[in-house]
ChimeraX commands (.cxc) that place a marker at each C-alpha (Angstrom):
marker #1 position 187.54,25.25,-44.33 radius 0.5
marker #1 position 190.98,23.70,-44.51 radius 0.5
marker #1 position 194.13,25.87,-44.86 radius 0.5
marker #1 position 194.83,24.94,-48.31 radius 0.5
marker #1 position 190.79,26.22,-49.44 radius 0.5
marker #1 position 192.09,29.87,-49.21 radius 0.5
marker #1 position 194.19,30.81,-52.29 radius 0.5
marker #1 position 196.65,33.90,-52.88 radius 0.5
marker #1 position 194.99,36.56,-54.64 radius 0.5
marker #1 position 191.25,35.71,-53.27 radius 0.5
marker #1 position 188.21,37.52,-55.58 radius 0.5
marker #1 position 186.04,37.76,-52.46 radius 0.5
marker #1 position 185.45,41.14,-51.24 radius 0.5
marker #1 position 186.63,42.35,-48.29 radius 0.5
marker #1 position 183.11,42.21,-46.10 radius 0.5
marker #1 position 182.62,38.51,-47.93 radius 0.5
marker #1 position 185.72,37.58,-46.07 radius 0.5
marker #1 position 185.30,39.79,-42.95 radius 0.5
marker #1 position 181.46,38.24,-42.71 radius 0.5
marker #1 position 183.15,34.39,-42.83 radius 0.5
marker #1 position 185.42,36.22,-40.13 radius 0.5
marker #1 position 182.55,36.90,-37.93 radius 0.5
marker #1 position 180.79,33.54,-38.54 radius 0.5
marker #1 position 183.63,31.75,-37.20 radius 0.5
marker #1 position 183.81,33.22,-34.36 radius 0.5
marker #1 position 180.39,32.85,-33.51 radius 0.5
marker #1 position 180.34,29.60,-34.32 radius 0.5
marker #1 position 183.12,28.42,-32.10 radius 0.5
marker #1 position 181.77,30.96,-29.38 radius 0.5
marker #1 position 185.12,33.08,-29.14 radius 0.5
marker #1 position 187.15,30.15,-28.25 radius 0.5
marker #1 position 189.20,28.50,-31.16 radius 0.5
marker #1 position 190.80,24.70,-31.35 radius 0.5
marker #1 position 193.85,25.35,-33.40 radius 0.5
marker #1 position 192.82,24.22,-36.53 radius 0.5
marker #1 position 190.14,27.06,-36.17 radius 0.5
marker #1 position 193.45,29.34,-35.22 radius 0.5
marker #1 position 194.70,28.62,-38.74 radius 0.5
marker #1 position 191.76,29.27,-40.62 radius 0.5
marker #1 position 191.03,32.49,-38.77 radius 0.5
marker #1 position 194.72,33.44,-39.48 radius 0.5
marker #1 position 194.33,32.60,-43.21 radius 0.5
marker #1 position 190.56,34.75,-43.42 radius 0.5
marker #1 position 192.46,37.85,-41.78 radius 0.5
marker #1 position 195.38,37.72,-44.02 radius 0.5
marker #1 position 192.54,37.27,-47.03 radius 0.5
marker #1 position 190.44,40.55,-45.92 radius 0.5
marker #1 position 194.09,42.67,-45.28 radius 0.5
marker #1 position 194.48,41.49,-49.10 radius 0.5
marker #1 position 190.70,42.51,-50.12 radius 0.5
marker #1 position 191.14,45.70,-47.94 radius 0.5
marker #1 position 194.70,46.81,-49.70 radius 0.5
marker #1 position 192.97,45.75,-52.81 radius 0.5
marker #1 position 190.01,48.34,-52.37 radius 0.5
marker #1 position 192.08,51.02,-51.26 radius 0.5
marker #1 position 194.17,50.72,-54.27 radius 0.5
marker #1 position 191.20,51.04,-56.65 radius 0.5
marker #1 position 190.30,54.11,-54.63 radius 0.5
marker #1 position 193.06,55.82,-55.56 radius 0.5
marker link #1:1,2 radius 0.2
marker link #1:2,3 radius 0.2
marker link #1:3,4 radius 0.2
marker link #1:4,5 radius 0.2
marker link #1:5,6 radius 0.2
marker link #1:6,7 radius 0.2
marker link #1:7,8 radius 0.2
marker link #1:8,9 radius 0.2
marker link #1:9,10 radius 0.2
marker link #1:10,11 radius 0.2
marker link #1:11,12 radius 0.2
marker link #1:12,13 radius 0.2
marker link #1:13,14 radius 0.2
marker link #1:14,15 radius 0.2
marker link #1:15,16 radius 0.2
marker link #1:16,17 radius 0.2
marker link #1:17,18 radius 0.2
marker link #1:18,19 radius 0.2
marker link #1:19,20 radius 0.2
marker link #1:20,21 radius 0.2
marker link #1:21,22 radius 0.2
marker link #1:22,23 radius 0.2
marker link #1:23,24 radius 0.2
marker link #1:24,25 radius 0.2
marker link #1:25,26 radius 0.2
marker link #1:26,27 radius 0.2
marker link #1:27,28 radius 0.2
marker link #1:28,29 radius 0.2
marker link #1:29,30 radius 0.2
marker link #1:30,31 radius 0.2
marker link #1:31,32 radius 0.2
marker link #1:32,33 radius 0.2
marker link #1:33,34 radius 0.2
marker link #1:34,35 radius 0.2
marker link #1:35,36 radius 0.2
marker link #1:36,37 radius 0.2
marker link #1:37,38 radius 0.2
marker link #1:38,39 radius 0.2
marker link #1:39,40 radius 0.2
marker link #1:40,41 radius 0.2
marker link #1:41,42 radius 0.2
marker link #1:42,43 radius 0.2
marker link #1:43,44 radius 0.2
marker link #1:44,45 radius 0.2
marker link #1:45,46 radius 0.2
marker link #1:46,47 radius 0.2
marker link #1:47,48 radius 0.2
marker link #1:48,49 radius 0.2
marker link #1:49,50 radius 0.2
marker link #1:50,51 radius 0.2
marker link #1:51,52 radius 0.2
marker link #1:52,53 radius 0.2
marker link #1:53,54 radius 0.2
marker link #1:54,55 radius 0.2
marker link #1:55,56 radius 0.2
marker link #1:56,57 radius 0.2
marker link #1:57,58 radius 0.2
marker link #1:58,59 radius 0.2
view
């Protein structure tokens, strides 16, 4: 996944997201090249965005 493949205002869920999260990381066994840096930074601002976006519909 390239930087520009993750848009503002994502329709994944938050455990969509946080499972890519995880699949990363096990991919590149914990140890990321820094285009995988980038992506990883993109997925975790994604699932804050999911997460703020559940919590909101909670309330």
């Amino acid at each position: 996944m390239s930087p520009d493949s993750v848009t503002r205002g994502s329709v994944r869920s938050a455990a969509e997201v946080n499972e890519q999260i995880r699949a990363l990381w096990m991919r590149t066994g914990g140890m990321l090249s820094a285009q995988e840096r980038a992506e990883y930074e993109l997925l975790v601002v994604e699932w804050a965005a999911a997460i703020r976006g559940d919590v909101i519909k909670a309330a």
